[in-house]
N, C-alpha and C positions, 0 to 999 in steps of 0.2 A: 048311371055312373059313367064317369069318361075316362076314356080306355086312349085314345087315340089324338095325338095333338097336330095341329098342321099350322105351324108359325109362318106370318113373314117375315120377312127380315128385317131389312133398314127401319132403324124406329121401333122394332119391337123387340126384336134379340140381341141387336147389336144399336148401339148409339152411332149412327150414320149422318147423323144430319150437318154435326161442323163441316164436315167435307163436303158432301154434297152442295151445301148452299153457297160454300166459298166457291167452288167449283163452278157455280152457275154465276156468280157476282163476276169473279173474274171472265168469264165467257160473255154475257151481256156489258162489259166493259170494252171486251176486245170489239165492237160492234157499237161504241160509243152511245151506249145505255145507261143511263147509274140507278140502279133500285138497290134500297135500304135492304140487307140482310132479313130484317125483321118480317118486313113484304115475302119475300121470297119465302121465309120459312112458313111463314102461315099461310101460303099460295100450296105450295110442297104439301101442307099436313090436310088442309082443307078438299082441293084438288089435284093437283096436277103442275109439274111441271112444263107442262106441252100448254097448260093455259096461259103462261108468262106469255112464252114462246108466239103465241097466235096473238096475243095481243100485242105485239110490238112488229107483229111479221114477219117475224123468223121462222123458217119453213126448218120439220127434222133435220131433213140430209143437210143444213149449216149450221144449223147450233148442235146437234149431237156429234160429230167429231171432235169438233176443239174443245168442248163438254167434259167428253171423256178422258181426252187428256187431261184439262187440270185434274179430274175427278183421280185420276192414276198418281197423279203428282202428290195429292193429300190423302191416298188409300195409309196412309200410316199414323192418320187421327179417328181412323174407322174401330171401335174396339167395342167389348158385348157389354151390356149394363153390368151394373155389379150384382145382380143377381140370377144374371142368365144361368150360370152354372149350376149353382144351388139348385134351383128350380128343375131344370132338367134334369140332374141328378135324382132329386128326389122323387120326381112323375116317375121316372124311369123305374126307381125301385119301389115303386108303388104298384108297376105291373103296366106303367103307359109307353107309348110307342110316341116315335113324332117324325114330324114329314116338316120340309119347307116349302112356300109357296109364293117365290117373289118375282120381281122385274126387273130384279140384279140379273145379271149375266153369269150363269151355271159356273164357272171355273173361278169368274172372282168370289162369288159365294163362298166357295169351298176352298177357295186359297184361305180365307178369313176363319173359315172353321178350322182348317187343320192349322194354322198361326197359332189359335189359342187354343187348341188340343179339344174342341169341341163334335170331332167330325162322329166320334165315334156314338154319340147319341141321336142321329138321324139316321131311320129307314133310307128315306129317298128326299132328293132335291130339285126339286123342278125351279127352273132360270126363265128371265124373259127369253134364251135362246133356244128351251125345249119345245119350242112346237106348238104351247098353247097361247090360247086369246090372254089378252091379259084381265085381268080384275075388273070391273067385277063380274065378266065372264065365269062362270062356274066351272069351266074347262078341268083345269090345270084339279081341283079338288073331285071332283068326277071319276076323271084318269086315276086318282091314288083311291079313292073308295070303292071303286069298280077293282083294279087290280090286286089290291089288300082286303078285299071281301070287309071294310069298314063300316057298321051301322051306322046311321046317321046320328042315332041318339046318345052313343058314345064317340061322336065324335066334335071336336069344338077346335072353329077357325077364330083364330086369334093376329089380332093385329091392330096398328095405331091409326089407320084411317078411315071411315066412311067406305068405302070401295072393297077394305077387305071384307068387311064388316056385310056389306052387300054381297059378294062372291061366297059369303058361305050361306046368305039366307037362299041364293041362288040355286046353292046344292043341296040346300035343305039339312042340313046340319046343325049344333050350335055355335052360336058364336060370343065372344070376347071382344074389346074394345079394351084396349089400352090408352087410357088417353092422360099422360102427363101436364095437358094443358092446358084442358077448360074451355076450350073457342071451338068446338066441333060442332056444337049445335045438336038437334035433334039426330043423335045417330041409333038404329032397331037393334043395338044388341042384347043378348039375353042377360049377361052380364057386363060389368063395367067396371077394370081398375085402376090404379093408379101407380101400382106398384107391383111387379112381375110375380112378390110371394103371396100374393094374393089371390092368385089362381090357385095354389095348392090347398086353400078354402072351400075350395070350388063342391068338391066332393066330399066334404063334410057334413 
C-alpha cells in the first residue's frame, strides 16, 4: 500500500507550462531565435530545457537570467490542476504523507502553495536551490526516505516526465507518470495516468 507521496511540481500539481514556455519564446526571441511554442513545449515534456538552449548555443548564465525574469513576469498564469486539491486532500485522509521534489526554486514553490492555500499538505519541499543533484539524480528522494524513515514500497514518485519517472526508479521506490499527452514514448513507470484522480485508484 502507498503511504507516502513525493510529487514534482510544474506539470504535475500545478499547470506550469503556459508560463514557462511563453517565458522561454520570449527569451529566445530576445536573442533573435523564433521556435514555435509547440517545439518548445514538447522539448520541456520530452527533455529539457537546457536541450533548446545547447542547440542554439546559449550557454546557462545567458539565457537563465532574462529566463527567469519573464518567467516572474507570467508567475500569475501558474495555477494547480483542477484536481490537485481533491486529490491531496483525500491521500491525506487516507492516512498518506507527501513531499515535493522539483527544480523550481524552494521559495517560488512555496509562494505558489501558500497563493492557493496548498502549503499545508506537504511534509517537506525540496527546490532546485536545496542542495541536491537534480533528476534523475536520486538525491533529493533519498534525503527524504532516509530522513522520514520512508519504505520504498510504500512510497511512489510521481511526475509528468521521463527523468522524474527515472529518479524514483533510481531510489528504488515506485513510480507514477502523469502523462496528459501521449508523445513520451517508452517511459518504466509502474503506473501510468492521465488524470490526477486516478492515483487515488492506485491503492484499490
Amino acid at each position: 500500500m502507498i503511504k507516502h507521496f513525493i510529487w514534482d511540481f510544474d506539470g504535475t500539481l500545478y499547470d506550469t507550462y503556459t508560463a514557462i514556455v511563453t517565458a522561454a519564446e520570449k527569451t529566445f526571441q530576445d536573442f533573435e531565435i523564433t521556435i514555435d511554442k509547440k517545439e518548445i513545449y514538447r522539448k520541456l515534456k520530452q527533455t529539457s530545457l537546457h536541450d533548446l538552449q545547447v542547440v542554439y548555443g546559449l550557454s546557462k548564465n545567458t539565457f537563465d537570467p532574462i529566463f527567469h525574469d519573464y518567467e516572474a513576469e507570467f508567475d500569475y498564469l501558474n495555477v494547480p490542476f483542477a484536481e490537485t486539491a481533491e486529490v491531496l486532500t483525500k491521500l491525506s485522509a487516507a492516512g498518506g504523507q507527501h513531499f515535493i521534489f522539483t527544480h523550481r526554486k524552494l521559495h517560488l514553490t512555496e509562494e505558489l502553495l501558500v497563493n492557493n492555500h496548498l502549503e499545508q499538505h506537504f511534509v517537506e519541499v525540496i527546490g532546485a536551490d536545496s542542495g541536491f543533484a537534480r533528476k534523475p539524480e536520486p538525491d533529493g528522494i533519498n534525503y527524504l526516505m532516509e530522513k522520514y524513515q520512508l519504505s520504498p514500497a510504500e512510497t511512489l514518485m510521481i511526475g509528468d516526465r521521463k527523468l522524474d519517472i527515472l529518479a524514483g526508479k533510481n531510489a528504488g521506490v515506485k513510480t507514477c507518470l502523469y502523462d496528459i499527452d501521449g508523445f513520451l514514448g517508452e517511459v518504466p513507470a509502474d503506473y501510468t495516468v492521465t488524470n490526477l484522480k486516478e492515483i487515488l485508484k492506485i491503492n484499490q
